[in-house]
TITOR-541785 format. One line per field, with one value per residue (C-alpha): residue number from 1; residue in three letters; x, z, y. Coordinates in nm, 3 decimals. Example, Ala and Ser with C-alpha at 12.3 -4.5 7.8 and 13.67 -1.06 7.14 Angstrom:
! TITOR-541785
seq <- (1|2)
type <- (ALA|SER)
x <- (1.230|1.367)
z <- (0.780|0.714)
y <- (-0.450|-0.106)
END
This chain:
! TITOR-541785
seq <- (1|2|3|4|5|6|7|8|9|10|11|12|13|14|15|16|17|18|19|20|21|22|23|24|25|26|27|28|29|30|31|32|33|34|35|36|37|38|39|40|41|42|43|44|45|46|47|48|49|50|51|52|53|54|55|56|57|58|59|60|61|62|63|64|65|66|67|68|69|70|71|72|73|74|75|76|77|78|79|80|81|82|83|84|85|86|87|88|89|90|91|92|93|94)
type <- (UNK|UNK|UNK|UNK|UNK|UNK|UNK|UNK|UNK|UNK|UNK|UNK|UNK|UNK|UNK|UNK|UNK|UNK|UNK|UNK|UNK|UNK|UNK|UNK|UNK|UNK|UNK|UNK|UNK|UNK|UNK|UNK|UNK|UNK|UNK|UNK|UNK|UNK|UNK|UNK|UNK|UNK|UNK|UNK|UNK|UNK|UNK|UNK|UNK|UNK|UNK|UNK|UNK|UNK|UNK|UNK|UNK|UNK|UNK|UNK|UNK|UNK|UNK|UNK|UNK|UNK|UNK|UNK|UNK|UNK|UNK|UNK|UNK|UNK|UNK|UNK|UNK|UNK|UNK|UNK|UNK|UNK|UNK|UNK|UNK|UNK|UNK|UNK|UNK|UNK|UNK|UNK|UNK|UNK)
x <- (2.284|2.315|2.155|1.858|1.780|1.818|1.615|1.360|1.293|1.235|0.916|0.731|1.012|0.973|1.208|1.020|0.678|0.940|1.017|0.671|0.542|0.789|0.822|0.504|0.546|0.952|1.055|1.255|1.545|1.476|1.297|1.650|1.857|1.599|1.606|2.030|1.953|1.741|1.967|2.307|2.086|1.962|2.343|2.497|2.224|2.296|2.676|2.637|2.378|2.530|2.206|2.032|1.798|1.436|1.236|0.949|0.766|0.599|0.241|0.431|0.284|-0.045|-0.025|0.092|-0.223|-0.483|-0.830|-1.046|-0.746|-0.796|-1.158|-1.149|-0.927|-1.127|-1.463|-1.277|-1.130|-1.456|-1.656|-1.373|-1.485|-1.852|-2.007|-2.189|-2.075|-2.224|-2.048|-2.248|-1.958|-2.029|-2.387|-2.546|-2.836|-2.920)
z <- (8.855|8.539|8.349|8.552|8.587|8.226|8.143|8.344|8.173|7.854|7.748|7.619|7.786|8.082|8.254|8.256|8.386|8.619|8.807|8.775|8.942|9.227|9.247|9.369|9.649|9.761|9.656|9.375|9.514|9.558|9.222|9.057|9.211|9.105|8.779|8.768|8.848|8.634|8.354|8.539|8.494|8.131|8.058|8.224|7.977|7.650|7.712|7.835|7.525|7.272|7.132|7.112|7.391|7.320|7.557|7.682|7.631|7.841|7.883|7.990|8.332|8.211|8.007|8.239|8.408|8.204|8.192|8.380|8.671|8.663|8.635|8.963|9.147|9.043|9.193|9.480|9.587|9.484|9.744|10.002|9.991|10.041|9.664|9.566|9.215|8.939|8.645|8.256|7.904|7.691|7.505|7.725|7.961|8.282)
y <- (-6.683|-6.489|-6.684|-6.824|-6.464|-6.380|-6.681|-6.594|-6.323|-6.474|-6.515|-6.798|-7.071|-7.353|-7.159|-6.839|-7.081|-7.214|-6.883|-6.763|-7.080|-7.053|-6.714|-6.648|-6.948|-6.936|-6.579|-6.444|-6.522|-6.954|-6.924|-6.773|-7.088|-7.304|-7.205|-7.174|-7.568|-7.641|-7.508|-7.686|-8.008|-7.953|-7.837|-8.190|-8.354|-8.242|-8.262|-8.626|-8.729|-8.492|-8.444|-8.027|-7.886|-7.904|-7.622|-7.813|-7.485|-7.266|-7.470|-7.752|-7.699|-7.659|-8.022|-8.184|-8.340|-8.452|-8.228|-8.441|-8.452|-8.071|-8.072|-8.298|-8.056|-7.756|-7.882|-8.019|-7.665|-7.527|-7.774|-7.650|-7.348|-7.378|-7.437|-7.748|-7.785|-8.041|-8.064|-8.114|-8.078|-7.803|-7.859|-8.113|-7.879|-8.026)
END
């Protein structure tokens, strides 16, 4: 638990996004054991593939889904909530 807390604190890591995305949702607590597991299960893969970690960074969460998949998701919680939105890229006027 050491460690997923101490990792959490480091900035600029997918385990840091990790516990700020959960945090926020399941509590510090969950977010610390979710962390200590995701570090058990990045330990168990390095030992079994001898090969070095590679931090995935802390955008990963951000890259993850392509922009127009965000876009979509944007507009659709915007609509949700009352807004009729119409969407032009940067430079075309409407």
């Amino acid at each position: 638990m050491e460690s997923a807390k101490g990792a959490a604190r480091s900035k600029g890591t997918y385990f840091c996004a990790q516990y700020g995305r959960l945090k926020g949702r399941r509590g510090p607590g969950k977010a610390t054991v979710a962390v200590a597991h995701s570090i058990l299960v990045v330990a168990y893969h390095v030992l079994l593939r001898n090969e070095p970690y590679e931090d995935l960074g802390a955008d990963y969460f951000l890259n993850r889904e392509s922009p127009d998949h965000h876009a979509k998701r944007l507009v659709r919680q915007l609509e949700r909530l009352g807004y009729d939105v119409d969407l032009h890229p940067l430079g075309e006027t409407a």
